[in-house]
N, C-alpha and C positions, 0 to 999 in steps of 0.2 A: 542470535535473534536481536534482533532492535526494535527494543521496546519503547512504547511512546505513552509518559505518564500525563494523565491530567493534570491541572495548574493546581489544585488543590493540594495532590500530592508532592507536587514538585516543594511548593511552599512548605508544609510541614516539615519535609526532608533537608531542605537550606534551612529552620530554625534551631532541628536539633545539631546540624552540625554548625551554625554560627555560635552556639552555648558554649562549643567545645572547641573552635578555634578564636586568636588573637584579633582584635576589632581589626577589621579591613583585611583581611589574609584571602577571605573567598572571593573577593571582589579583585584582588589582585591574580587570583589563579584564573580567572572567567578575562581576566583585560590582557594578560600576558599568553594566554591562550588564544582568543582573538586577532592581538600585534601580530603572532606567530604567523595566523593563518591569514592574515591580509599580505605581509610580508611574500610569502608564499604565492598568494595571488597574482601580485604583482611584480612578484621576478623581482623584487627590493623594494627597499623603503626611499632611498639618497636620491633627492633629487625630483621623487613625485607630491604633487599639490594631492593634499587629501581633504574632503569638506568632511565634517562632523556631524549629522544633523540631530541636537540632544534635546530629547524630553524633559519631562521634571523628575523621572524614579530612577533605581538602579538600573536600567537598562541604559540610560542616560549617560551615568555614574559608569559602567561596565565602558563605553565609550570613549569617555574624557582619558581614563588611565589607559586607556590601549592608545589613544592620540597621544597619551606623553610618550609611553614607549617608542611609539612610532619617528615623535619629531626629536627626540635622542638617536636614532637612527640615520636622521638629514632629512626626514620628509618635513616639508611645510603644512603643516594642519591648523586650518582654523574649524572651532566649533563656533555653530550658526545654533544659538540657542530660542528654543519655543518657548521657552518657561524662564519668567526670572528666579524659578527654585531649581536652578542645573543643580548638580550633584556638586555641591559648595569644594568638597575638597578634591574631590576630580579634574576640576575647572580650576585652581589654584596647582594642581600638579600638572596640568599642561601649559599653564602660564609659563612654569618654572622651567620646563622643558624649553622652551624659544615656543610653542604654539600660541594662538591667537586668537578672541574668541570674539563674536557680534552680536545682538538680537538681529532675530530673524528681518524685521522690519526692513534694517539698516544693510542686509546683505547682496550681492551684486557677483554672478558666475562672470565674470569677467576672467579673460585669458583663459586656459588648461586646465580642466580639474581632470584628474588621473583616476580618482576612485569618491564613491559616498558613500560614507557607512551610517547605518541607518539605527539610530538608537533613538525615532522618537518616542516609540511605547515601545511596554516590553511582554512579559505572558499576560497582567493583568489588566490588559488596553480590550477596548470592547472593536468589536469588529467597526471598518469607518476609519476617517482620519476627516480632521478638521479643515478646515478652509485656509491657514497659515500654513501648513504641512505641505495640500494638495499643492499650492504653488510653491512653496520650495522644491518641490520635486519636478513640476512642469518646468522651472527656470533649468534645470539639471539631468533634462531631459537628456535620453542617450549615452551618458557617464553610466560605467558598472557600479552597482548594488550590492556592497557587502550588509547584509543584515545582522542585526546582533540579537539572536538568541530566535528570534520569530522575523519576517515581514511584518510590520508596523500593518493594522487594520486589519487583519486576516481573524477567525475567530480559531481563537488557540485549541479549544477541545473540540469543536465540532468541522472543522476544515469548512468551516461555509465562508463566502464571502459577502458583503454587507457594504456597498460602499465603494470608496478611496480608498485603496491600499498601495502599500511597495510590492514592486516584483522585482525580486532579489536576483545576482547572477552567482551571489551565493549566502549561503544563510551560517553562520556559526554560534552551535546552540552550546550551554551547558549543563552537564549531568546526565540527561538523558535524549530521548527524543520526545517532542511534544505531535499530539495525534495532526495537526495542522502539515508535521512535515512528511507526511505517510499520505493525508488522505486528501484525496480533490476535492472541491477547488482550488484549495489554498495550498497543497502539494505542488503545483504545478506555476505556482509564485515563488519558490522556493528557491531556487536555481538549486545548483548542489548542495548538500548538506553536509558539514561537517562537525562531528560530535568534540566536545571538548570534556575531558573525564575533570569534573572539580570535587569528588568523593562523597558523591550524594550515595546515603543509603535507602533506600528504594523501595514498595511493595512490589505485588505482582502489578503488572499494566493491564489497564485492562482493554489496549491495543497493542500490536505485535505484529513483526514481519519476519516471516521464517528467511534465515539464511542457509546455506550451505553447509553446515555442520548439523542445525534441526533438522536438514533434509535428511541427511546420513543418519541421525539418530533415529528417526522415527520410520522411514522407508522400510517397509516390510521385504527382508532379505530372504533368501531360504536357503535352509541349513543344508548337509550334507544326505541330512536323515528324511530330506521332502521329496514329497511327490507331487504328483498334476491337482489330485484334491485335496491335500493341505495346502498345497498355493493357495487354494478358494477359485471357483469357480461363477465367471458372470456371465447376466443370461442377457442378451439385448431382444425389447420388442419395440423394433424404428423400421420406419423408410416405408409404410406403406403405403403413405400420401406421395410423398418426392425419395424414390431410391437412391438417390446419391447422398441423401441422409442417413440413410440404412447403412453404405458401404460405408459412409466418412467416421459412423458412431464405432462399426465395425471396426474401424482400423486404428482408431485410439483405444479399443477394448483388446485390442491383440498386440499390443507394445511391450507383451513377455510377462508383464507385473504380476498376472494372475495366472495360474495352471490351465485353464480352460476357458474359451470362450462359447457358449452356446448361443446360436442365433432362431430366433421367432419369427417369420416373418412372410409375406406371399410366396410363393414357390417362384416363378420368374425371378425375384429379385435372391429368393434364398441360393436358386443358383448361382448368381452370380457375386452375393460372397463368398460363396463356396469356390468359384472359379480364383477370388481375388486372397482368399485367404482360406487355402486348402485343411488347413487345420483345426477349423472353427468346427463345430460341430451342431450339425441344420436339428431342428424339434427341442423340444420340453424335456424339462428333466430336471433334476435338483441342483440348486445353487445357492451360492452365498450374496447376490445381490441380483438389482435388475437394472439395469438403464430404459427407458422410456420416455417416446415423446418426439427423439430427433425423425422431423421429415413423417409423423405419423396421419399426420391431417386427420380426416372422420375417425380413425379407428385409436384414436387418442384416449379418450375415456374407458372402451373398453376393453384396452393395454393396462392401464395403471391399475383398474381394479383386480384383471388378474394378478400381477405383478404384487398387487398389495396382499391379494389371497394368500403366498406361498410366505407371508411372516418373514420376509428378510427385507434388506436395507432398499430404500430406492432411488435412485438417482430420476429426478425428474425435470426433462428439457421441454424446453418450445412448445409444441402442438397441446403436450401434457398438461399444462403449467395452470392452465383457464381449470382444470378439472380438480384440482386440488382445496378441498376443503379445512378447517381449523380439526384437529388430533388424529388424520389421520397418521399412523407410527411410521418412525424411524426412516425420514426420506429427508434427500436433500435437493433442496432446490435449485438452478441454476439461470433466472432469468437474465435477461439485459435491462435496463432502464425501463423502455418501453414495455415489458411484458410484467415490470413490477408494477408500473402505474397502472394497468388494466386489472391487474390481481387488486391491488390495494383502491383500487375506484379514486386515482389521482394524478393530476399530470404532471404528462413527463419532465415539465421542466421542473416541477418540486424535485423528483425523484434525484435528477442529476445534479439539482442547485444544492442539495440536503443529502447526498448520497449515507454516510452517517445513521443519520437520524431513521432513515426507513431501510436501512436494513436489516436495523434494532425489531422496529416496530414489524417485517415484515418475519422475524426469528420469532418472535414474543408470538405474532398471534396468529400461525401457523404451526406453532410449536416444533419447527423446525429449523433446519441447519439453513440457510440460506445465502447461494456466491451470487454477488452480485457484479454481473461482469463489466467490464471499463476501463481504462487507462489504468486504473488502480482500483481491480478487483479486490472488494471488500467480502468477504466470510466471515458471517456472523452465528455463532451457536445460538437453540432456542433456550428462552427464559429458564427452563426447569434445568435446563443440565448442570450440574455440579461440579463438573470436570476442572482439572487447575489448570491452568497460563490462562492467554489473554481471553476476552470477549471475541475478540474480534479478531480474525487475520487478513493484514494485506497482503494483497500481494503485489512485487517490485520488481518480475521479471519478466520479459515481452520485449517488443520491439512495433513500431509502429506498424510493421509490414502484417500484424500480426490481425489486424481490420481486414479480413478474409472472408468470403461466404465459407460454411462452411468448419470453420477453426471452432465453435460452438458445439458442432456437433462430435468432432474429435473430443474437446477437453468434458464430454459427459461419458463419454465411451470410457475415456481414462481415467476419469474418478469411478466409474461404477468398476475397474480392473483393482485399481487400491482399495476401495471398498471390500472387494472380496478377498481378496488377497490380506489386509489389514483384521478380517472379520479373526482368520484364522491365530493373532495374535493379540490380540482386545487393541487394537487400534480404533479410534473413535472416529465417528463420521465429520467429528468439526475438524481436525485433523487431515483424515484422509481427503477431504475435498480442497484444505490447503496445501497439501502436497500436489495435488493434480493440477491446482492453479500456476501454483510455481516451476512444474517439470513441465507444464504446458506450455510456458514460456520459457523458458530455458531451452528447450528444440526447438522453440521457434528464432530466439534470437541463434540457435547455435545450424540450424537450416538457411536462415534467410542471408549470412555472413554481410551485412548490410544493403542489401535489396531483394526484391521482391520475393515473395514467398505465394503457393496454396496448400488449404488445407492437407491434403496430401503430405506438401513436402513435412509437414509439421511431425503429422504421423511418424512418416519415416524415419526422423530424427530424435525420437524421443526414447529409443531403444538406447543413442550414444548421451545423453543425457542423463537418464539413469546410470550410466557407464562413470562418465564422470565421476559424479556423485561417491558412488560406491569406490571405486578406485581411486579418488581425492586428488 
């Protein structure tokens, strides 16, 4: 998992372990760690021009001592300082090294610059950069971005953007991850991110991105001793506005996870997921969960209340989404931008400038789990739950191709299949709808083999997805 701690925590966590190590030892693990991955970067140090561009705090300071390291290695670095309070002995350990240092005033990109690393603020920098920043960076236009620890101006806990920032071609943080490098906007300033361990002791985060070992741990397997309903059985009521909704919910609800699929729905269209998926089973009857909503148009409202009647979990898409009131039990939500800001009476461009911040407020006051889907689908559990790991899961697997009509209706079908399937092992709903985001994407980048994809194809590839997973 990579876990992404708030600045708060981060700080506390570097005081106790500065108590307990030698003055300057952490700053030298965060700059030799850095050197490393610039080095790295660039295929070598010998011979390339590096600008520095340094704040007044340790991020500054993290900066200077990775330039000495660097111009010990034959690169030419000068630091182009913003503050006459550079990191005093960082700035003398790169003198020392042959490196070279200006006020910003006095600086000029003339000839090759090979790389800039970017240490003007660091986690405790407010979203923004200054007017002296902004044009050092315009002059240094088109040179790669290594960032040090965040992109300078980005806002560290909330991923929003504010402003003048860096957009990094790679970011290297340390100790943990900060929620900036998980969540857009400022995810996607971020270029690669690379973790550097400097021995932070840690809480829980209270952001997180399941990787491929959480997937295997938590993925409801079935034993030798299971049958079709200990898998758990899910019921779908979709498709009676637009039937290609119905079959797309239908065929992410049949991707194996669950023992049984049962389908709700017009007789026309009931046949023909019957024709598409012979093993589904047409009418009513007992289950462990519901999917509703995909493709439902009119008959949307009076899908979720039944669905809400039979007391199990419910996965609620699209058409659904307008009918969902604050307590009703045990559902998860799945809009897109757009369909939050009509729920929450705000626009869309809050929703996506702040993604964050309202999928908080859209858990809290629905009282439920809510994905909010996007580049970097955010899952957020409601206020009441108690449950341990993060608040929030992102998720970091997809592929562009994956902007589909249709791919929506697949990934509610397949959470309402883990849903049921999970119900039968006390698997939690904030949980099982982070699994489904991430094996969603994970057939899709493992379908689309770097181009184009449909929903469909998605479907189909999530059966070797799971496969993966389970077979490692």
């Amino acid at each position: 998992m990579r876990s992404a701690h708030r600045v708060d925590q981060v700080r506390a966590a570097e005081v106790r372990l500065l108590a307990a190590l030698p003055d300057g030892a952490l700053m030298a693990r965060a700059a030799s760690g850095l050197a490393t991955a610039i080095i790295d970067f660039l295929g070598g140090a010998r011979g390339r021009r590096i600008v520095l561009l340094v704040g007044s705090g340790d991020n500054g300071g993290d900066a200077l001592f990775a330039g000495a390291l660097l111009a010990r290695r034959g690169a030419g670095v000068t630091a182009v300082l913003l503050s006459p309070d550079a990191h005093p002995a960082g700035l003398a350990a790169l003198h020392r090294a042959g490196g070279t240092s200006c006020p910003a005033a006095d600086f000029s990109a003339r000839g090759t610059v090979d790389l800039v690393v970017d240490g003007i603020v660091g986690i405790g920098g407010r979203p923004g950069l200054r007017p002296d920043a902004v044009a050092l960076l315009a002059e240094l236009e088109g040179v790669p971005v290594v960032a040090v620890d965040v992109p300078s101006g980005v806002g560290v806990d909330s991923g929003e953007l504010a402003g003048a920032h860096v957009t990094a071609d790679l970011t290297v943080t340390f100790g943990t991850h900060k929620p900036c490098h998980l969540i857009d906007p400022a995810a996607a300033h971020c270029g690669v991110v690379t973790l550097v361990d400097i021995g932070l002791d840690l809480p829980t985060a209270d952001v997180g991105a399941l990787g491929t070992t959480d997937v295997s741990r938590l993925l409801p397997v079935p034993s030798h001793h299971s049958h079709k309903y200990t898998r758990g059985v899910v019921g779908l009521r979709t498709g009676g506005g637009y039937p290609g909704a119905g079959l797309l919910s239908t065929a992410g609800a049949s991707s194996g996870l669950a023992g049984m699929v049962r389908y709700v729905g017009p007789d026309g269209l009931t046949d023909q997921v019957r024709a598409a998926h012979p093993e589904v089973v047409a009418g009513g009857g007992r289950v462990n969960a519901w999917v509703v909503g995909c493709g439902s148009g009119d008959e949307a409202g009076r899908e979720l209340d039944e669905a809400l009647a039979d007391g199990v979990p419910v996965v609620v898409d699209a058409d659904a989404l307008v009918h969902v009131r604050p307590g009703m039990p045990r559902l998860i939500l799945t809009p897109h931008a757009g369909e939050l800001a009509r729920m929450l009476d705000v626009e869309r461009d809050e929703i996506e400038s702040r993604p964050l911040h309202w999928v908080r407020e859209a858990a809290a006051h629905f009282d439920a789990v809510v994905l909010l889907k996007g580049r970097r689908t955010l899952i957020a559990r409601p206020g009441s739950s108690s449950a341990p790991g993060p608040h929030v899961w992102v998720n970091t697997t997809g592929t562009p191709w994956l902007a589909t009509a249709g791919a929506g209706d697949v990934l509610a079908g397949l959470i309402g299949s883990i849903v049921a399937s999970g119900d039968q092992v006390g698997l939690g709903l904030h949980d099982a709808a982070a699994l489904g985001a991430w094996l969603h994407g994970a057939a899709a980048t493992l379908a689309s083999g770097g181009g184009p994809i449909t929903a469909g194809d998605v479907a189909a590839a999530i059966g070797d997805a799971v496969r993966r997973v389970v077979t490692g």
